[in-house]
N, C-alpha and C positions, 0 to 999 in steps of 0.2 A: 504493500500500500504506500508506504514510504518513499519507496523507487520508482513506484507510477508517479507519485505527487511530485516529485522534484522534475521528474523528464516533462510530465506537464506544463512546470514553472517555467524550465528551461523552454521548451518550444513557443510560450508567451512572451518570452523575454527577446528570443528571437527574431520572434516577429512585429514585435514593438521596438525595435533596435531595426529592422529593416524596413518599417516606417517611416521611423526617425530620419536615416539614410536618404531616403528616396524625398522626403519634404527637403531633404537641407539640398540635394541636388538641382531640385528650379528652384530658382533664383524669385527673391521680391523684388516686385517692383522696388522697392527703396535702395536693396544694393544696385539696382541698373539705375536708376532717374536718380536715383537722391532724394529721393522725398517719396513718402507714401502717396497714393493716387487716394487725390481728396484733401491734403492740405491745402491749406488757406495759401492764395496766391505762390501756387503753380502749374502748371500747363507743363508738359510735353509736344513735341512735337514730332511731324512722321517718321523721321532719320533715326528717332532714338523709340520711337513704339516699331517699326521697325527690327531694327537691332535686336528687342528685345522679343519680340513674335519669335527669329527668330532662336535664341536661345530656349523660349520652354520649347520648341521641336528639339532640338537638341538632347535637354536634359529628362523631361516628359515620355516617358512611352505611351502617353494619354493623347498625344499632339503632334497632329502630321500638317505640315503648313503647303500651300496650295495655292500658288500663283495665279491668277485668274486672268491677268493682262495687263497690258500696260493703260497707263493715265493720259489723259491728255497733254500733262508735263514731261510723259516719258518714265513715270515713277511704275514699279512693280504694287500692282492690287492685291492686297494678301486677303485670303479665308484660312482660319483656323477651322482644323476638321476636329473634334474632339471627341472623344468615346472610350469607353475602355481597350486596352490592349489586343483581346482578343477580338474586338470588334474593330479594332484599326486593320486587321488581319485579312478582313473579307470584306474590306468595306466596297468591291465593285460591286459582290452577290447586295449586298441590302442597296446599292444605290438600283443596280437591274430592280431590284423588288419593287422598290419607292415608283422608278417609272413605270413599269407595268401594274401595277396599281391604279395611280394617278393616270395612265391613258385610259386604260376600263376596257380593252377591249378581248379580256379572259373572261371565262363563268364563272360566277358566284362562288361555286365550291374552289374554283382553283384561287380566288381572291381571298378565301376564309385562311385557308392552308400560307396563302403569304401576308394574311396580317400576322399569322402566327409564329413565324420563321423571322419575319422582317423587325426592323427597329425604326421606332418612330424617329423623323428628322424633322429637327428644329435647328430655324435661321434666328441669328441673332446679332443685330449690324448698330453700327455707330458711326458717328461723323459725318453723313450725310451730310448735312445745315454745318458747315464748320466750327459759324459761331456756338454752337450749341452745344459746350465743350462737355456738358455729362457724358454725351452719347458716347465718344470715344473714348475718356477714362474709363467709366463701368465696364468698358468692351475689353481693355487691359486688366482693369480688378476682376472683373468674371473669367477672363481665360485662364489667368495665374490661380482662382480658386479652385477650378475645376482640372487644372494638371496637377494641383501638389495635395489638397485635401484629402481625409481619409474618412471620415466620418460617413454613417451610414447613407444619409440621403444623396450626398454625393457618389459615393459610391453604387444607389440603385438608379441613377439616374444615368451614371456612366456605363451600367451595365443594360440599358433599355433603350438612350437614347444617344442617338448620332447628332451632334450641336456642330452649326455650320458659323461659326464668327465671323463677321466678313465686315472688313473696313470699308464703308461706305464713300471716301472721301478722300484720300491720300494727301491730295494737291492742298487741301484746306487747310487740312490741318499742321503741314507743315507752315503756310502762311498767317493761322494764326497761332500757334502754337510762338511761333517766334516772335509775331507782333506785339504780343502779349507780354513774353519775355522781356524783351527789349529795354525796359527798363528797369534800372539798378535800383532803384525805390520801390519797395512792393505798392506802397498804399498809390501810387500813379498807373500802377499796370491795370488793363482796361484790353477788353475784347473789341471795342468797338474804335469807328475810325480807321477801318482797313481801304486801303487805297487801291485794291481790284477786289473784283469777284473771286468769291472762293472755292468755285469751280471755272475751270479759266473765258468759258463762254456765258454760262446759264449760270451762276450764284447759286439761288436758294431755286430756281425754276430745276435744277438739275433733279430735285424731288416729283418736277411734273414731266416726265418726260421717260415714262414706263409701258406706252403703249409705243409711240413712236422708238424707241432705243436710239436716237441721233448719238450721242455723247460714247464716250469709249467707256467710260465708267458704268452707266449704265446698259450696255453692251456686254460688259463683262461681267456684271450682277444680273444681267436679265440670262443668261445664259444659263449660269450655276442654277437660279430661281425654276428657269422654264423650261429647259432642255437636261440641264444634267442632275439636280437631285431632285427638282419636284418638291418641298418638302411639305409634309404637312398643317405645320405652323410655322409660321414668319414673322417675326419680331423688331419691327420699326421705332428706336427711339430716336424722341426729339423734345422742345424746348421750346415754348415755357408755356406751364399749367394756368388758368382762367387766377386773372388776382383774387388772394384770400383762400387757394387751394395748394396743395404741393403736386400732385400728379392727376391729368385728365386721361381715364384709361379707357378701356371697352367694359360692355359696350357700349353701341354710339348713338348717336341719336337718327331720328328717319330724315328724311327717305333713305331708304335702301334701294339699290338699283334691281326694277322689276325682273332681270334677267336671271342674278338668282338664286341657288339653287336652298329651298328652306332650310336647310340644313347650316349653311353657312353664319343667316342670323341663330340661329340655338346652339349651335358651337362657340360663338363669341360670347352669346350668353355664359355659358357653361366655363369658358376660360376666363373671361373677363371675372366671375363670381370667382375664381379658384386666387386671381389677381388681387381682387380687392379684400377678400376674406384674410388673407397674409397679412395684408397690411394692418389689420385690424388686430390680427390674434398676435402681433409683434409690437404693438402701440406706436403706431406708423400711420396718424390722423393725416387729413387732408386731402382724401382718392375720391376724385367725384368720375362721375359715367353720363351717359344719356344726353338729358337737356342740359346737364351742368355744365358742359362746353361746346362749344358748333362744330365738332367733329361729327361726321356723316361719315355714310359708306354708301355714297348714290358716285361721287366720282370715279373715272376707271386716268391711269393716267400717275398716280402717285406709287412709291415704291410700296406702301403697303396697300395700296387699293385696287393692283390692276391686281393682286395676287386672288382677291373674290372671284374675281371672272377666272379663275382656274382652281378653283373649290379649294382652295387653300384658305386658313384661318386668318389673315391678317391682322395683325396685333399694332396698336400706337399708344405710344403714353409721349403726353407730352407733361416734362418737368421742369419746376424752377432750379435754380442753383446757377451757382457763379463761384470762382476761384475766389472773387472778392467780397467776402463775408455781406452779405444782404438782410432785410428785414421782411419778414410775413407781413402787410399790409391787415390793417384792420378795413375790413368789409361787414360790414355788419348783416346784410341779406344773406351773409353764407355762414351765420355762427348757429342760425336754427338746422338740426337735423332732417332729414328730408330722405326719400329713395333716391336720387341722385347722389345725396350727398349724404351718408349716415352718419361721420366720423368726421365733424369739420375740426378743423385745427385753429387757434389760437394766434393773435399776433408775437409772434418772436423774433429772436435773432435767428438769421439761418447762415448755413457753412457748406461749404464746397461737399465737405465730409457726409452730411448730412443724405445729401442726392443721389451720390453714391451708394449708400449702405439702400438707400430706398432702391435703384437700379437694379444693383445686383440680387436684392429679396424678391424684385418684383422678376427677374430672371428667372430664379427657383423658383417662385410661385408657376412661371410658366413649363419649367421642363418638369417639375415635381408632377404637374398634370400630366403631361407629355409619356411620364412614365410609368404614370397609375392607370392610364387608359390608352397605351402603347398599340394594341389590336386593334380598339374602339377607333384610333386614328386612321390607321391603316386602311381600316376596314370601310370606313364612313369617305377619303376620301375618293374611293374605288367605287361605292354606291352614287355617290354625286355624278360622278363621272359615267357612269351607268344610265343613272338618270336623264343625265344630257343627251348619250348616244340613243337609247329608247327614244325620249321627246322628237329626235333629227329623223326618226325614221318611219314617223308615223304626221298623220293629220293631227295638228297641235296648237290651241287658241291660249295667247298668254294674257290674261289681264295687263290692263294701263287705263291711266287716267281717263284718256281719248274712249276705250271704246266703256270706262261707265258711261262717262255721259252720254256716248250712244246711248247704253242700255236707259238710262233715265229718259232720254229723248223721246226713246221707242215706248218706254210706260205711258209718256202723256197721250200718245193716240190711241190705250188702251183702258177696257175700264178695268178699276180696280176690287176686286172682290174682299168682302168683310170676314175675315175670319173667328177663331177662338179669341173668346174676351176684347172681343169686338173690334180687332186690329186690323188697318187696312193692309192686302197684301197686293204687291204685282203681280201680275199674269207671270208665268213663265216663257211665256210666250216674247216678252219683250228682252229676255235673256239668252234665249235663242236665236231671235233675229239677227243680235251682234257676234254671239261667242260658238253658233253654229256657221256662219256666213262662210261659204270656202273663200272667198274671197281676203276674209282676217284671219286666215291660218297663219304662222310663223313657216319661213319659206324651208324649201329641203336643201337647198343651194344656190352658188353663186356661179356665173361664169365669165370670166374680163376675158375678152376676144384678145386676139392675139393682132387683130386688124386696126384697134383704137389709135384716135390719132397722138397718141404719147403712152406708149406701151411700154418706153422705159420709167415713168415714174406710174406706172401701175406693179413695174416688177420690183421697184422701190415696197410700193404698199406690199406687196406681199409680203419681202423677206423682213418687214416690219410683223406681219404677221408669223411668219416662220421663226422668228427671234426668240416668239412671247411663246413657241412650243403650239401653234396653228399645223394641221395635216392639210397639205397642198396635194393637190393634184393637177400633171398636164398631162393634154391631151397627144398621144405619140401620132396620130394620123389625123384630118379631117373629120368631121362628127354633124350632124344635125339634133339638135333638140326641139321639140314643138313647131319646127317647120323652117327653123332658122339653121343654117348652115354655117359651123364654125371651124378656121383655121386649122392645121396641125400646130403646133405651140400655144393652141390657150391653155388658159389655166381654169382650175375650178377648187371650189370651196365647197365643203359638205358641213351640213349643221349635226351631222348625227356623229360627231367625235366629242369626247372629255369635256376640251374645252370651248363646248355649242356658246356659253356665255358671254366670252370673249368677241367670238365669231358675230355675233347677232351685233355685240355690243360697235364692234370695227364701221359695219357694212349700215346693219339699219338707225334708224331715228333716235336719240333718247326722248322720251316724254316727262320731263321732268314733271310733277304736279304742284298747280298753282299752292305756294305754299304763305298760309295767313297766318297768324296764332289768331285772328277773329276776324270776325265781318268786318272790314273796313278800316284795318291795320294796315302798314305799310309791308311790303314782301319778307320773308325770310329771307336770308340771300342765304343763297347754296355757296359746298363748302367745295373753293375754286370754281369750276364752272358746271355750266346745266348741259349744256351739248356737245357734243366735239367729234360726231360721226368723222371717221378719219377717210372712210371713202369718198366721201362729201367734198372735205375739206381738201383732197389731194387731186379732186377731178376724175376718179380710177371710173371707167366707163365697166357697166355690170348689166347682166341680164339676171335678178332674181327670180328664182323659180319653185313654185308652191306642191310642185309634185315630183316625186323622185325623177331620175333619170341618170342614165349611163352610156357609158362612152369606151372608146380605147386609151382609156387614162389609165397612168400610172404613178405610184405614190409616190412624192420626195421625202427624201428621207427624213425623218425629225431633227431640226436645225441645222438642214443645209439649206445654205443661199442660193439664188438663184444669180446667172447672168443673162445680160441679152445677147441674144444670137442677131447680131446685125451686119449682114455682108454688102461688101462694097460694090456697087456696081460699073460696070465699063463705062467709059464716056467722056466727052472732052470738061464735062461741069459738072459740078454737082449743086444738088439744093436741099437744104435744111429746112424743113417746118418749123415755123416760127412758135405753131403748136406745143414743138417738144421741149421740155427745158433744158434737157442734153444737148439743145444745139447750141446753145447757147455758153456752153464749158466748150464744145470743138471749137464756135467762134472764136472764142477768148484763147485757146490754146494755138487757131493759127493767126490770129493775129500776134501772138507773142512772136510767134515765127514768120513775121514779117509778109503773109499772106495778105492777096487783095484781095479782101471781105466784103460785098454788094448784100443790100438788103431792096426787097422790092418795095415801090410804093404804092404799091396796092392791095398788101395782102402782109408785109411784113418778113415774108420769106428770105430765106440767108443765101446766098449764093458765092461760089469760088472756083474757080475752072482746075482742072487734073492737074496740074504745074506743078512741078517741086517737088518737096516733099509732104503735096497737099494728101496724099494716099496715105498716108503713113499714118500721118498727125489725125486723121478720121478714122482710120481702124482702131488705134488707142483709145480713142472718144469712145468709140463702138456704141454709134448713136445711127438710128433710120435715117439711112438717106434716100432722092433717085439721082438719078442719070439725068439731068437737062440741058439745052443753052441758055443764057444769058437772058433771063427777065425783059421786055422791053422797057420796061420803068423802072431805074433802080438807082441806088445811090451810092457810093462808096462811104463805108463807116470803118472810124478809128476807135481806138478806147480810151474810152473818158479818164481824166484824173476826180479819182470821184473821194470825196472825203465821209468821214461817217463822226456824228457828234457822241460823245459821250460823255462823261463825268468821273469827277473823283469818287470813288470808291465805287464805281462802275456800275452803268444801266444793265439789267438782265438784255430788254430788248433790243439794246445796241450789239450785246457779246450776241444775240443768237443770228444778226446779220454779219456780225461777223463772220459767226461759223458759215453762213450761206458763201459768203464770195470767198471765200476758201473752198470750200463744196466744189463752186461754179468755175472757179478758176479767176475770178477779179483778183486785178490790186488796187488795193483803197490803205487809205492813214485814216488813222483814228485823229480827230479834233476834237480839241476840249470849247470851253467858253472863251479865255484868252487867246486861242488861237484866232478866235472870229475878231473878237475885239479889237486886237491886232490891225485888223482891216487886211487889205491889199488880195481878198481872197480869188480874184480870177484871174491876177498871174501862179496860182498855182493851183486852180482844182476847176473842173467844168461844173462837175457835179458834188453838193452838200446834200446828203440824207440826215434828216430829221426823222429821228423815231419817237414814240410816244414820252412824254415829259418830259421833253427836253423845253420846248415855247411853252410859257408861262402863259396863264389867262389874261384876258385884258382886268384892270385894279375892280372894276364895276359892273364890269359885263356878265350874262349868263354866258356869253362865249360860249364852247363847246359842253358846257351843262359839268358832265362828272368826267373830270380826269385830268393829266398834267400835272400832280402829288409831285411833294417835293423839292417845293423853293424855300422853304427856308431856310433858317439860318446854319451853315454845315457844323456838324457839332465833332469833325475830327479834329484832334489834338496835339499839338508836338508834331505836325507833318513832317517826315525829311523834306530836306531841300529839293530832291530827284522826282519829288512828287507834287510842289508846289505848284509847278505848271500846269496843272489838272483842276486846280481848286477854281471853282466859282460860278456864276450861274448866266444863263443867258437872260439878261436883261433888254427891256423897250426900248432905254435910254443909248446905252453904248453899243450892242449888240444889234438891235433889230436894224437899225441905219447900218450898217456894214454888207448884212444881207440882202438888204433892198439895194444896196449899192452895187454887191456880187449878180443880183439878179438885172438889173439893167444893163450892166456890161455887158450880157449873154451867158450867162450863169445858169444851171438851172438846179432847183430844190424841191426834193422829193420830201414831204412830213407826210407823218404815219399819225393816227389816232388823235390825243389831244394838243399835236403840236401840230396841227392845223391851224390853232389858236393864232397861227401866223397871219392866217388870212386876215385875220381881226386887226394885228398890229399894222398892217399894209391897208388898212382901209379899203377893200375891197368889194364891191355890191354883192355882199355875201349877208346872210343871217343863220345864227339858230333855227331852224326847224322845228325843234322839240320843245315848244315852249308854248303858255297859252296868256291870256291876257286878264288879270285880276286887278281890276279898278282901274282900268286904263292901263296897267303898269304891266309891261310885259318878266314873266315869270318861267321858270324853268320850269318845266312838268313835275307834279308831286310821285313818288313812287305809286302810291296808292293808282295813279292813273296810270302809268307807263312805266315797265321796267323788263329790261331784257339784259340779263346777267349773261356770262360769256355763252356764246347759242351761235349757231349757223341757220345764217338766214341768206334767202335768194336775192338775186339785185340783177337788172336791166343793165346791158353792156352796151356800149356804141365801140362797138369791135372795129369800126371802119378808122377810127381816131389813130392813132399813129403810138399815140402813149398803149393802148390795147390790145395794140398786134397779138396775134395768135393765142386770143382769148375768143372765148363761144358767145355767143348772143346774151346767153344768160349764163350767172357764175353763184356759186356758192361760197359765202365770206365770211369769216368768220366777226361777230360783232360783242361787243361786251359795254354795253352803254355808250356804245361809240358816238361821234359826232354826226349828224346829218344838218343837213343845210338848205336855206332856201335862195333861191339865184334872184337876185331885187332888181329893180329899173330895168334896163336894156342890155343886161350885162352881154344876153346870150346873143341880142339883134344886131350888136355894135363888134359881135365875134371877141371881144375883151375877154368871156369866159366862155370856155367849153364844158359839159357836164359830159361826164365817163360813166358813172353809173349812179344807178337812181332805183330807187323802190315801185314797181308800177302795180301792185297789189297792195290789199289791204291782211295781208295771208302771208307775208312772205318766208313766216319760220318754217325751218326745213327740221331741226333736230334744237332739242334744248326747250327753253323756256321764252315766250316774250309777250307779258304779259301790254295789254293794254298795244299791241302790233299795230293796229288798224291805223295807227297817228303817223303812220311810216310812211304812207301812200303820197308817192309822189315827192318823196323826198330826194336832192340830192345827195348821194349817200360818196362821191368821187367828183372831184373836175380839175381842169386844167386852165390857169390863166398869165393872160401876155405881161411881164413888166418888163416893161422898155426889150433890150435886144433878147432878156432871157426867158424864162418863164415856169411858176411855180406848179407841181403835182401836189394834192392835198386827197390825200386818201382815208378817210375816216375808217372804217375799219383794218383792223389788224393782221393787216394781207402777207405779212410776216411773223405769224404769231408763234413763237416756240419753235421757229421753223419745222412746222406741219403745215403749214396751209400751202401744199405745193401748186394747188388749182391757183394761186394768186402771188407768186413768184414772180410770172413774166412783167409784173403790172409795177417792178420796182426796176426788171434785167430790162427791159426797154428805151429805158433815160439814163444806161450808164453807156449809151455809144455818140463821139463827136460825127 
């Protein structure tokens, strides 16, 4: 007994000494940074979170690090893959599981047998928002708990679940991390006042940009996300929770987006309760959900929201916290307990430390579920995904706002019969009218011709769709469906896959619903936008179709791209549709090459004869051309010196036209405010683009109504020297005379959205449109009457105009409260102004919301006018928005040629 009890002691002893070992081999954060993560004024930055990713692969057998791609900056994207040892062993069998699972396209019994085999994967990312420096601390404090800790929860959740760490932001966080640092006084260090964007194009839009994938980062997380692990839950934090709270989690409040699958809201229920329940049973006040904050899950488009439309959980918490010790505001509407909010917190001091320890619990609170209901995950997102493929392959009517009010519409021509306890019911009959109609079925597919006239930015749209984990199909020979004969090389989309949600969500309308909190409130506003159909918004020509149908199609394979197959033709010339927007990167690429570039004037068409090495330079383009001679009307064009405005601490919408003429092939300089001020602007730029807030409202005017944010006073601090030249604003006084100066020379200026506001400063027979007349006095429209939050709505084109080349009669634009206008006196009879496009319905929303439309009729919503030898583009909507609206590119590529 004796001799058993001591070998016992000993083999405890051993293995508590091989504990011991294994904790002192990964390293703390404090011996790599110097400082624990969470002290008061300090920050890290990429190089040294880096460095230390990493050393726990090194030291960790918990922790295999996993390069995802490179940054925009050129920097290495790292994910932490984390799980027990022997689950790092087989980790391709569980990620195969994860995606056959997640695609759905096995039986039920062989999906039971691989929830059971498989381990649940959970994403868990930081830094996205640079400034929102929680995100990537906890991302550090959590991976170092989960390589070195031993304790039981730990340990069952390593042995259940696969955790995917993945630094959202590389490029950010080295630039704030440092900025921050930078100075030698703690109590001066400050996150804010950073003098670019902290993604190098999109800032904080880098979060909106999850359907489209533009960006390399998001490219390289939509990947990991959509094609290679699938995972089940995914874990988006960000910064900062509603004043008077510490974190706003799940779940969220409605609309939820009708597409779908019910599962997804009672999952977030079910996590989000597992979330906030933590926080309570740890005395970690302050977690509100629901109405507590305007977080929704109706938008698709953000890193945790496109993840819904692929039956994944999507998780947000947005927290306060700051390196530099802060205060809980007293709020007094949020010290009463409530279902939103059960557990309010108190005004206090708060600390860096503080957000973390709440980060990292509220982490375990999500993998602790992850690993108590490991099958239940697996298994549920295989069902969803079932669900979807079922819904695609049969006749399928989905509720929406649109067809209640059919259904109400259809009650009023019916009479209504009295039932039990004498309650009026509807006929059924008026529920059938709408929700049996073959007509309002959800379609079975799609098909984009292989013939459309810009076939390269539809194979754009696809491998946007193919990115997000979308099943493509083209067609290998010629096909007819319903009577129509189609190419060999089209392509088709079928709704009856996984991710039908997605699919529906890409191609058809969303129908946001009018949302009030009462009769005669002003609108809720959605969280980011209402519409944003990307088929719409890209111009991708589609034949939707309500009944099956097959072909000699074959499947590409899950997240392969597509290219276009475009061959050169024999000929002494050739001609580019002014249509495609790739023709427009082959222009730009032979005129770099010293080619004579003809555009026609009657259609806009690009033309350049066989010469040179004009073959060459068009197969690299590998853009639609034909074979022709020389246009009878044509012009020779050069390329513009085109400049683009921005500001200190960088516009979102500037960086994303940046990224466009990088895309297209432009050179353009970035100009600040002193540049313009300067004067002298038309010995060095043809072209200035004005993007949205940059032109200031007039001091009194309703001018452009809502937009243009942003003039006040800059509150960075301690600027270096290298960056003072950036600082300042475009003002009426010094600024607008400079540009009216550039534009009579022969100048011309392109503005975007509310720096149209120019028009106002130039005094031009322009007005408001959106506005009505109270007591004489003319007034901006109240929400209450008009309100169209970001929506794709249709507009009349005068395609003949020269600025509209190779745009269709009619275009679909994206609008977000944009500016509309009314043309005064003789503007249009005196030829002084041109209108481009204009609203000739009272109807014109296409997808989204807009509420109170009918005041749009007739509005100019585009035009073009002469000053002196130049002459200003004013485009009210946002025809460069996030660089998605590729239907509305050509409408900016048109006025960058001399």
């Amino acid at each position: 007994m004796i001799k058993n009890y001591f070998k016992k002691l000993c083999f405890a002893f051993l293995i508590l000494s091989s504990t011991v070992v294994v904790a002192q081999e990964v390293p703390s954060p404090k011996s790599h940074f110097g400082f624990d993560i969470g002290d008061d004024y300090q920050l890290a930055n990429y190089t040294q979170t880096e460095a230390y990713f990493k050393k726990l692969a090194e030291t960790s057998k918990r922790v295999k690090l996993v390069d995802i791609g490179k940054t925009e900056e050129g920097r290495s994207q790292y994910m932490l893959v984390v799980s027990s040892p022997e689950n790092l062993k087989k980790l391709e069998r569980y990620k195969e599981i994860s995606q056959e699972l997640a695609h759905a396209e096995i039986t039920t019994e062989q999906a039971k047998a691989l929830a059971q085999e498989g381990k649940a994967v959970v994403w868990i990312d930081g830094g996205l928002h640079a400034t929102e420096v929680v995100g990537a601390h906890q991302l550090i404090q959590t991976a170092y708990e989960f390589a070195s800790k031993t304790d039981a929860e730990t340990m069952r959740i390593l042995d259940n679940v696969i955790i995917l760490f993945t630094h959202a932001n590389p490029d950010g966080q080295e630039l704030v991390g440092d900025w921050y640092m930078r100075e030698k006084d703690p109590k001066k260090r400050t996150t804010s006042g950073l003098p670019r964007l902290y993604e190098k194009y999109a800032g904080h839009d880098n979060n909106r940009d999850f359907f489209m994938l533009n960006l390399k980062e998001t490219q390289n997380m939509g990947r990991q996300l959509f094609v290679e692990w699938i995972p089940q839950i995914m874990y988006n934090h960000h910064q900062a929770g509603p004043a008077g709270t510490i974190v706003a989690g799940p779940p969220y409040r409605d609309p939820f987006n009708y597409v779908f699958d019910a599962t997804i809201l009672t999952s977030l229920d079910a996590v989000g309760a597992a979330m906030h329940n933590r926080m309570n049973v740890e005395g970690k006040p302050g977690y509100t959900q629901r109405g507590g904050s305007v977080f929704s899950t109706w938008y698709n488009g953000g890193l945790r929201t496109t993840t819904y439309f692929h039956n994944m959980i999507g998780l947000l918490t947005e927290i306060v916290g700051s390196p530099t010790p802060s205060e809980i505001p007293l709020v007094p509407s949020r010290l009463l307990p409530n279902g939103d909010s059960p557990n309010p917190i108190t005004p206090r001091k708060w600390f860096f430390k503080n957000s973390i320890d709440y980060s990292v619990s509220l982490n375990y609170a999500v993998l602790g579920y992850a690993q108590r209901y490991r099958d239940e995950l697996l298994f549920n997102i295989y069902k969803m995904g079932r669900n979807s493929i079922d819904r695609g392959k049969k006749d399928y009517w989905a509720f929406s706002p649109k067809k209640i009010d059919a259904i109400n519409a259809a009650a009023k021509s019916q009479t209504a019969t009295v039932g039990e306890f004498g309650r009026r019911t509807i006929s059924i009959k008026a529920f059938d009218t709408v929700m049996t109609a073959p007509a309002n079925r959800d379609p079975r597919g799609y098909i984009l011709s292989a013939d459309q006239p810009d076939f390269n930015s539809a194979i754009k749209f696809l491998n946007a769709l193919i990115r997000t984990g979308i099943l493509v199909q083209k067609a290998t020979t010629s096909f007819t469906v319903e009577g129509k004969k189609y190419p060999a090389g089209s392509y088709i989309v079928k709704t009856d896959q996984a991710f039908r949600p997605h699919v529906l969500d890409m191609f058809e309308p969303q129908d946001h619903p009018n949302d009030f909190k009462y009769e005669g409130a002003a609108p809720t506003a959605p969280y980011d936008a209402a519409g944003w159909t990307l088929a719409y918004m890209m111009d991708v020509k589609f034949d939707r179709f309500l009944n099956d149908f097959t072909g000699p199609f074959e499947r590409i394979p899950f997240g392969q791209l597509l290219k276009p197959e475009n061959k050169i033709p024999s000929g002494s010339g050739y001609v580019l549709s002014a249509a495609q927007n790739d023709s427009y990167v082959a222009v730009n690429d032979l005129l770099k090459a010293k080619a004579d570039v003809y555009r026609s004037t009657e259609n806009g068409d690009f033309y350049v004869s066989a010469s040179g090495n004009t073959k060459s330079i068009l197969e690299k383009a590998n853009v639609k051309i034909k074979s022709a001679s020389a246009p009878a009307n044509k012009v020779k064009i050069n390329p513009g010196r085109i400049a683009i405005w921005d500001t200190y601490g960088g516009s979102m919408a500037s960086g994303w036209v940046r990224w466009m003429m990088e895309q297209y092939h432009y050179n353009a300089t970035i100009i600040y405010p002193q540049d313009i001020d300067a004067g002298n602007l038309k010995s060095k730029y043809d072209v200035i683009l004005f993007v949205g807030g940059a032109i200031p409202p007039l001091p009194s005017a309703a001018s452009t109504g809502r937009g243009g944010g942003g003039f006040g006073a800059q509150t960075a601090q301690n600027i270096p020297d290298e960056y003072k030249k950036q600082t300042g604003r475009i003002t009426p006084d010094k600024s607008v005379p400079q540009i009216k100066k550039f534009l009579e020379e022969g100048g011309n200026v392109i503005t975007i959205g509310s720096s149209t506001n120019l028009a106002y400063h130039l005094n031009l027979p322009v007005r408001n449109a959106m506005v009505e007349i109270v007591n004489g006095t003319e007034k901006r429209l109240p929400d209450e009457k008009y309100y169209v939050p970001g929506s794709v709505l249709n507009v009349e084109v005068d395609n003949a105009q020269s600025a509209n080349w190779g745009m269709e009669k009619e275009a679909d634009i994206y609008f977000d409260n944009s500016p509309v206008f009314k043309l005064t006196g003789d503007a249009i009879v005196n030829g002084k102004i041109k209108p481009l496009m204009w609203f000739n319905t009272a109807t014109p929303l296409r997808s989204g919301w807009a509420w109170g439309q009918a005041y749009l009729q007739d509005g100019v919503t585009a035009f073009e006018a002469k000053i002196g030898k130049g002459k200003l583009l004013a485009f009210g909507p946002e025809i460069a928005f996030r660089a998605q609206t590729h239907g509305t590119f050509k409408l900016i590529f048109n006025q960058l040629y001399k």
